[in-house]
N, C-alpha and C positions, 0 to 999 in steps of 0.2 A: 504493500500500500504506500508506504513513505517512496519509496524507490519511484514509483510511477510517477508520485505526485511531484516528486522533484525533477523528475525525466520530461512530463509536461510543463514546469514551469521554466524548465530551461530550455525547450522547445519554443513555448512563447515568446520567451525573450531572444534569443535569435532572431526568430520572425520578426517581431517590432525594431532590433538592432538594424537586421537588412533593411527592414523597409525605413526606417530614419536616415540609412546613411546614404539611401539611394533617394531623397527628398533632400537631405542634405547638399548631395553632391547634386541633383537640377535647380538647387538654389544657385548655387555657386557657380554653374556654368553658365544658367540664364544672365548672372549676374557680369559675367565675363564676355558674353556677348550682347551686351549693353555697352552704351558710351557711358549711362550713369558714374557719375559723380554722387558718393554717397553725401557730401557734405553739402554741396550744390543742389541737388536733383530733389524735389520734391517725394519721390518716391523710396528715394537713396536708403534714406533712411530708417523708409520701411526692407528695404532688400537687407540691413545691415540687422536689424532687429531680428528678420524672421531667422537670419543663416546664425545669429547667435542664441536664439532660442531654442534652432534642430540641434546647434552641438551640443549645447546643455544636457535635452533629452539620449543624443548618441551617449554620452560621459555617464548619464545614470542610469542608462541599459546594460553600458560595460562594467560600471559597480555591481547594478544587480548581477548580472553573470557572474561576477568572481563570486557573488555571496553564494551563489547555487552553487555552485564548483565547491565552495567549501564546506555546503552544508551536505552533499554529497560525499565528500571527503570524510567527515564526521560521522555518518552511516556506517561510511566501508570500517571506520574504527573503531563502530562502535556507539557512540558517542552521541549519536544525533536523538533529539528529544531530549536530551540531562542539559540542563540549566548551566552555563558557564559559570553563572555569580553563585549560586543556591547547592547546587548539586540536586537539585530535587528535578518532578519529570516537568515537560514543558506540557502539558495541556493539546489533548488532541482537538480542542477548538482554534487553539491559538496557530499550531503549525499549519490546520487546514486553510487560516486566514493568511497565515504569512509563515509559508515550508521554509522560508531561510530565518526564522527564529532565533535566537544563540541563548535569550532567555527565557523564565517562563514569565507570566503578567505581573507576579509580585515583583519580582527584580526590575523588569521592566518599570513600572511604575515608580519607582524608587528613584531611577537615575533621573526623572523629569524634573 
């Protein structure tokens, strides 16, 4: 069960990472075959916004992938669902909402 679930969320995130960097990257060509002048061009502005808004989201798809990578990593060890801070288990409501987890909601709400 955990296996699958972390197999499809790291499924998904692939999907969303391609499909961002390939939006990304027609930002940025669109962008290059323009004369716009970002600082000039009425629209500029907006083409500089949108291409730093897709990196953003590329940057927090490749976080999340490393957290599945690791929470995956933490399975094969063993390890995955035991609470980093606590030692105690994580709640199979809490890994269903969020499989890369590292604590359970006590610790979790602790560090807020």
């Amino acid at each position: 069960m955990d296996r699958e679930r972390l197999d499809a969320e790291r499924q998904e995130t692939l999907r969303r990472l391609a499909s961002l960097t390939d939006e990304y990257d027609g930002v940025v060509a669109a962008s290059r075959d323009t004369n716009a002048d970002d600082e000039h061009d009425p629209e500029g502005a907006t083409i500089a916004f949108e291409r730093s808004q897709i990196g953003t989201l590329v940057r927090q798809a490749r976080t999340h992938l490393a957290e599945v990578d690791a929470a995956m990593e933490r399975l094969d060890a063993g390890s995955y669902g035991t609470c980093e801070q606590c030692g105690g288990p994580i709640g199979e409501a809490r890994l269903e909402a969020r499989p890369v987890a590292r604590t359970c909601i006590t610790c979790a709400s602790r560090r807020r």
